[in-house]
C-alpha positions in Angstrom: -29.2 16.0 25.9 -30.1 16.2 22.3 -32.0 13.3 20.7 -32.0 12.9 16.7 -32.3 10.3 14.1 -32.2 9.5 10.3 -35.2 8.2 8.6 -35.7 5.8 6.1 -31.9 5.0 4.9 -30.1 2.2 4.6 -28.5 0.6 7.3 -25.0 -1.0 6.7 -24.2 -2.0 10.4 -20.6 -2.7 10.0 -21.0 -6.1 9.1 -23.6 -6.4 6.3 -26.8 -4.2 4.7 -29.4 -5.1 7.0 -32.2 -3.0 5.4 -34.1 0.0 5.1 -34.9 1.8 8.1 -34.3 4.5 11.3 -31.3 5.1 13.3 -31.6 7.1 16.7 -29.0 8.6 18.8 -27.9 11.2 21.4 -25.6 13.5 22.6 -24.8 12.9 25.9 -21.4 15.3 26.9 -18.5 14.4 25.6 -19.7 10.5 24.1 -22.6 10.2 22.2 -24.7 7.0 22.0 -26.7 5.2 19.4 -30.1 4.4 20.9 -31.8 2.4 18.6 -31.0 1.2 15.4 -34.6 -0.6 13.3 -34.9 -1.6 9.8 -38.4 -1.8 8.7 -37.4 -3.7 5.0 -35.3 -5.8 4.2 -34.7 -4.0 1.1 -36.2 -0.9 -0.4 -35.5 2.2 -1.7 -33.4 4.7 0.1 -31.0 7.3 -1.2 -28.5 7.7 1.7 -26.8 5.0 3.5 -25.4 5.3 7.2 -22.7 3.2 8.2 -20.2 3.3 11.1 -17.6 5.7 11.3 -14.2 4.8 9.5 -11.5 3.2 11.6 -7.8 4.1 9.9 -5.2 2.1 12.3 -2.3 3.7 10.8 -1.6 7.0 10.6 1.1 10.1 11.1 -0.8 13.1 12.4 2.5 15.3 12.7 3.5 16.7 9.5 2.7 20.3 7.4 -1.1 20.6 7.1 -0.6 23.9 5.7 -1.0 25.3 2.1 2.9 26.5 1.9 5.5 23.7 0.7 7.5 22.3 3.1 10.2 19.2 3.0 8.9 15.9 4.4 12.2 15.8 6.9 13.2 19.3 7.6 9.9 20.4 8.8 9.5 18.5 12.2 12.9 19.6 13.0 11.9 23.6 12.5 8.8 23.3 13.8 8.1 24.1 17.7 5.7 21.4 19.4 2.9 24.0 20.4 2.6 24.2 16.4 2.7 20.5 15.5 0.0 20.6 17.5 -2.5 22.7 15.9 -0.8 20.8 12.3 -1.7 17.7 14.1 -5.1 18.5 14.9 -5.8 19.9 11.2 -4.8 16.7 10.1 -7.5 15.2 12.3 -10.0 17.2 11.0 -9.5 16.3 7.6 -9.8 12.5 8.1 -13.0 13.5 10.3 -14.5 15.1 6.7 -14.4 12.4 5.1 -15.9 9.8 7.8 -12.6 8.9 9.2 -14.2 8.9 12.9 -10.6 7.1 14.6 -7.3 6.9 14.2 -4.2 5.3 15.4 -0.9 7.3 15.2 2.0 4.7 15.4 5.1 7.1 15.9 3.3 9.3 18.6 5.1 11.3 22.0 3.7 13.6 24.0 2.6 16.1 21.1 -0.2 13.2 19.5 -0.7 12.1 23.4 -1.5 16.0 23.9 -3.4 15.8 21.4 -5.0 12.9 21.8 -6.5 13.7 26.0 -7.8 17.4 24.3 -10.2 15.2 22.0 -11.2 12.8 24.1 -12.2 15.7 26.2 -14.2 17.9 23.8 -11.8 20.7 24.3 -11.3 20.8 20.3 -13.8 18.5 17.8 -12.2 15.9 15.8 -11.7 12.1 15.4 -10.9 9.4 18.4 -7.2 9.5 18.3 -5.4 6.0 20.0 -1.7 7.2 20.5 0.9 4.5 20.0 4.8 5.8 21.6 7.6 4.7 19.5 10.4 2.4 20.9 13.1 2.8 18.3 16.9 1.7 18.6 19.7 4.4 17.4 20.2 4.2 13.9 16.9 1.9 13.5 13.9 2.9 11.0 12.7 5.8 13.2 15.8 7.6 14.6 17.1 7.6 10.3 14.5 10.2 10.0 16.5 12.7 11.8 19.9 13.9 10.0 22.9 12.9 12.6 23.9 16.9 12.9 20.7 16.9 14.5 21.5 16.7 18.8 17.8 17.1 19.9 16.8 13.6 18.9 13.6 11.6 19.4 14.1 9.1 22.8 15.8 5.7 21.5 16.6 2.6 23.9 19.1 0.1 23.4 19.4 -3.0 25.4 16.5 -4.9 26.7 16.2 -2.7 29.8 16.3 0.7 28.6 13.4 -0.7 26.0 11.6 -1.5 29.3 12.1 1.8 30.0 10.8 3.3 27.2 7.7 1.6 27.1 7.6 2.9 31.1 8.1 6.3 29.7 5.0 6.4 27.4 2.9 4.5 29.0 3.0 7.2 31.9 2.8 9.6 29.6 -0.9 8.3 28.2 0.3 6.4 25.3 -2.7 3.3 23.9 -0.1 1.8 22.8 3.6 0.9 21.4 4.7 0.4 18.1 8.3 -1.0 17.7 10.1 -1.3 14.2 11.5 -5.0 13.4 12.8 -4.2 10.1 13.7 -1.0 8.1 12.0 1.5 6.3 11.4 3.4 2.9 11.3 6.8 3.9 14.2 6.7 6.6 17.3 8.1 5.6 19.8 6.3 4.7 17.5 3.1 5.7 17.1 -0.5 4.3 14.5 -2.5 4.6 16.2 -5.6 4.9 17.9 -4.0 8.0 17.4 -6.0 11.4 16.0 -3.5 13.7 16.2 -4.8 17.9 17.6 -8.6 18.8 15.1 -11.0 20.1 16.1 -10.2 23.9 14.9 -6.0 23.0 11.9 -7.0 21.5 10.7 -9.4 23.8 11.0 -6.8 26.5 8.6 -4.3 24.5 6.6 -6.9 24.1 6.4 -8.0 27.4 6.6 -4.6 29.6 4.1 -3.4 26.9 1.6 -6.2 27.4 2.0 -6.2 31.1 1.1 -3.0 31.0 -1.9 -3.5 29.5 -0.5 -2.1 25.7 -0.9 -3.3 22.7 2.2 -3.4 20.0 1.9 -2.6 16.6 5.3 -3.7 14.9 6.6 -2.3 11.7 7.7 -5.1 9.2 8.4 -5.5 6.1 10.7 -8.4 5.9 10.2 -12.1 5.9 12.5 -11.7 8.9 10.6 -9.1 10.5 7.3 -10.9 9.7 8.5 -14.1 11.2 10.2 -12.2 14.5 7.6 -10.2 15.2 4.8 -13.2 15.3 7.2 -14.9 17.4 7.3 -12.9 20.1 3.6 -12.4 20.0 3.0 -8.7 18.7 -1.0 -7.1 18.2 -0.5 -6.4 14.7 2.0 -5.9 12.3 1.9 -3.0 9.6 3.0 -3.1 6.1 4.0 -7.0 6.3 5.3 -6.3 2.4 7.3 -9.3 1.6 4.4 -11.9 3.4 5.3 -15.4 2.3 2.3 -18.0 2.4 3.9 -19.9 5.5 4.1 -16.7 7.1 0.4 -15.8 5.9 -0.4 -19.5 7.9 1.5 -18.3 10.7 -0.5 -14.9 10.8 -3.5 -16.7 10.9 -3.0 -18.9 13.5 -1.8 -16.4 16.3 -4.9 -13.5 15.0 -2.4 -10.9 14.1 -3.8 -8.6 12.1 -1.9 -6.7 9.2 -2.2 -3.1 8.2 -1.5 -3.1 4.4 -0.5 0.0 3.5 -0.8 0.1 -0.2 -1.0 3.4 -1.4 2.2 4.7 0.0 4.4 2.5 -1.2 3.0 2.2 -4.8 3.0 6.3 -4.5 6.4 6.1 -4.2 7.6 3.5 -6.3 5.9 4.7 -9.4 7.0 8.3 -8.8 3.7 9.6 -8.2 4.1 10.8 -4.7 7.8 12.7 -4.2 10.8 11.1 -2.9 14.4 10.7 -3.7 15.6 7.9 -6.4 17.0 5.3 -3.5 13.8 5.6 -1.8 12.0 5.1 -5.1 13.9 2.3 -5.5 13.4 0.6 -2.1 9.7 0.8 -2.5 9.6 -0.7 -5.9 11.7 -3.9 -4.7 8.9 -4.1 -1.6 5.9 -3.8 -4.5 7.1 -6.2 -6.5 5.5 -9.6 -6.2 3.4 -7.9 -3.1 0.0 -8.0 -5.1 -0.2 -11.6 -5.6 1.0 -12.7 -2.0 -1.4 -10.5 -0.4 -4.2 -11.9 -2.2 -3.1 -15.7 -1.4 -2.8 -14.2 2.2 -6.3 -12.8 2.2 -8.1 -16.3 0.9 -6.0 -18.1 3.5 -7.4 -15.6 6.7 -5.2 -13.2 6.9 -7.3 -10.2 8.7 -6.0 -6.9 7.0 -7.9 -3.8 8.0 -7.9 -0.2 7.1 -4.2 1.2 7.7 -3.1 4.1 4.9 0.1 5.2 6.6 -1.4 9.2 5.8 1.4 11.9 6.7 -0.2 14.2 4.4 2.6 14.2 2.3 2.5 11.1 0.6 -0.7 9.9 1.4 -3.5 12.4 2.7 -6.0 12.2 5.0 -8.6 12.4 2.9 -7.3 9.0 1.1 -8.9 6.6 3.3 -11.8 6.0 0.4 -8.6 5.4 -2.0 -7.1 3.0 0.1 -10.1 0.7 0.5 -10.8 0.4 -3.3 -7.3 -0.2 -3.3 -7.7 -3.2 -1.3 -10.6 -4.4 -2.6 -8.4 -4.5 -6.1 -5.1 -6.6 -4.5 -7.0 -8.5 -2.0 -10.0 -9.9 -4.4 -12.3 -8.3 -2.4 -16.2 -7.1 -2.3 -17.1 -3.8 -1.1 -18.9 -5.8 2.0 -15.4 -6.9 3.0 -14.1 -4.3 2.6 -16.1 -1.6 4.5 -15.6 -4.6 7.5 -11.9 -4.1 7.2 -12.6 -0.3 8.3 -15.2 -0.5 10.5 -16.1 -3.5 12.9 -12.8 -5.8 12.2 -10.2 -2.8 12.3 -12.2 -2.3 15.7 -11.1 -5.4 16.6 -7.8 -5.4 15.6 -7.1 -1.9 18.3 -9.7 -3.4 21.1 -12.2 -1.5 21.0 -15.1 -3.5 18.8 -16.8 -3.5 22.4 -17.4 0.5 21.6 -16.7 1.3 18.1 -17.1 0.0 14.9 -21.1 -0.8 14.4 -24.4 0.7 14.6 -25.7 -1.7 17.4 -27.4 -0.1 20.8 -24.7 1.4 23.4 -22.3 1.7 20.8 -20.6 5.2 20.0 -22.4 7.6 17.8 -19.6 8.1 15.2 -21.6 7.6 11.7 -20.9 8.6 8.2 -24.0 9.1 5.6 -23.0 8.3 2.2 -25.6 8.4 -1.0 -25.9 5.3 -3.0 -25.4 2.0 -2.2 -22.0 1.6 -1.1 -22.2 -2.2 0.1 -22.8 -3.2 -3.9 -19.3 -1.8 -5.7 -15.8 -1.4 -4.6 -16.3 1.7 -6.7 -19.1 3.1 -5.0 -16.3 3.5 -1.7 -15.4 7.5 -2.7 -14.9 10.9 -0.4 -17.4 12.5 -2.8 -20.0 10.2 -1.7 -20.0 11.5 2.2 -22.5 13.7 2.7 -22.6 13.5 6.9 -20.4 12.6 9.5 -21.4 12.3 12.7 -18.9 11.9 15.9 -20.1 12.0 19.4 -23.3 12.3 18.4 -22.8 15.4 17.4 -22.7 16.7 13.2 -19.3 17.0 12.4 -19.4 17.6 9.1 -21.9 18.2 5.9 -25.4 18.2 6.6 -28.1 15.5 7.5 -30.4 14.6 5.4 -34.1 15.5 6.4 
């Protein structure tokens, strides 16, 4: 077991600066533990900060990580599992760089459940990956990303049973969690938004088999529709949420649903600064428009977003995490406190595990990021180039520790 600390930094605990002082942890196999955490002063003068390791609860590990072009849709299709894999993992490790000590993929099978176990079990080093399985209906948001030449498709269920199934399927197969489209999509093929994706009866039986199963359910929405559907049958969060009204923001509220934002992608795309094709262009600037000023009502009202880029390494990188939160900070009205909380202890919440993750409190994991400067103070302090540590498992992952 190897025992080490950081001296004399600030410590930003996942909820607030508490002060100068020492943080201890150790390696212990494959989970490190913090062991102590003490300020000495309340304030003073430090040049490093540590705070807890970034939570992203939306992501899209499976894509080209490479330095060769490839096209967003073809290259899953051309592109054997085994090597997904190893794309995947590279994916991982670039979030990892940058403090990005979790992640949630919300489209996974048994390539990001692969994945996923060889992590966990310190066969390869990277981030803590939570693996939702997709239950998609044919010709919903999901199955539009695959041309209809195509044979081999991705599993789809239609009808509640076969939903059931689904959720069967990936839950044997090791999945955290499901994530179930309610609406359409920007990127799909062919897709519309304002597209009903599953009846009540199929997405109560996600739902249901889901949470029976101990599962939680992310649900894609970006409709008032969706919004409204997928509250009412009593989803874990919903992602994107684009067209949130302020009843619906109420509604939101009152059942604790949180809401992955997911504003980079979508303004990427609809001002043309990420690539896509003109009718995608033009789905994501109908979403953006008036999104801004709801989402801020939404976040004085309650509404608990957290950390969620929607980073395929395409349009969004996964090294954008920083981007995103300064991002929010901008549309939601909010300071760089809240908004380190929305990716650290409350995005913790919002996929279960703030009994593990999330703070630098005794017991908890040892995933830490050392930043210089004073990041609590600015939304503009909140940058990649700040990191100069990261820490996962108790063990350096990347950079080097100060001292």
């Amino acid at each position: 077991m190897i025992h080490q600390q950081l001296s004399r930094v600030h410590v930003w605990d996942g909820v607030t600066h508490r002060g100068v002082g020492t943080v201890r942890w150790s390696d212990q196999g494959p989970a490190g533990r913090i062991d102590a955490v003490e300020v000495t002063e309340a304030d003073g003068t430090a040049e490093y900060t540590v705070l807890p390791g970034l939570i992203d609860t939306h992501v899209h590990l499976i894509g080209n990580a490479s330095d060769t072009p490839a096209d967003f849709l073809a290259w899953p299709l051309i592109t054997r599992p085994e090597e997904q894999v190893l794309h995947g993992l590279a994916h991982a490790r670039r979030a990892l760089s940058v403090g990005v000590t979790t992640v949630r993929d919300l489209a996974a099978d048994d390539v990001q459940f692969s994945l996923a176990r060889a992590l966990e079990a310190g066969i390869v080093e990277g981030p803590r990956v939570l693996a939702h399985g997709l239950v998609n209906m044919t010709g919903g948001h999901g199955d539009l990303f695959i041309p209809p030449a195509v044979v081999e498709r991705k599993p789809v269920a239609d009808g509640p049973d076969a939903c059931r199934a689904l959720v069967r399927r990936w839950a044997r197969s090791g999945a955290d969690g499901i994530k179930v489209p309610v609406s359409g999509g920007v990127l799909s093929v062919g897709d519309k938004a304002s597209w009903r994706n599953y009846t009540d009866a199929e997405l109560a039986a996600v739902v249901d088999e889901a949470h029976a199963l101990g599962l939680r359910v992310a649900a894609h929405a970006h409709t008032e529709d969706g919004i409204r559907r997928a509250l009412a049958h009593g989803v874990d969060s919903i992602e994107h949420a684009t067209k949130l009204t302020a009843s619906l923001a109420d509604d939101i509220v009152a059942s604790g649903t949180t809401v992955a934002p997911t504003l980079l992608i979508n303004d990427r795309i609809a001002d043309g600064t990420a690539p896509a094709a003109p009718a995608q262009r033009e789905i994501a600037q109908e979403l953006v428009a008036g999104r801004d000023v709801a989402f801020r009502a939404a976040a004085e009202a309650g509404v608990e977003f957290v950390l969620g880029t929607d980073a395929n390494g395409f349009h969004v990188d996964f090294s954008d995490q920083w981007d995103e939160l300064r991002a929010m900070a901008r549309v939601l009205g909010w300071n760089a406190d809240r908004v380190l909380q929305a990716a650290t202890s409350r995005a913790a919440r919002a996929i279960g595990r703030d009994a593990d993750i999330g703070c630098l409190a005794e017991g908890f994991a040892a995933d830490l990021v050392v930043v210089r400067g004073r990041p609590w103070e600015s939304p503009d302090a909140l940058r990649a180039e700040s990191v100069v540590a990261v820490v996962r498992r108790g063990r350096l992952a990347a950079g080097t520790l100060p001292g």
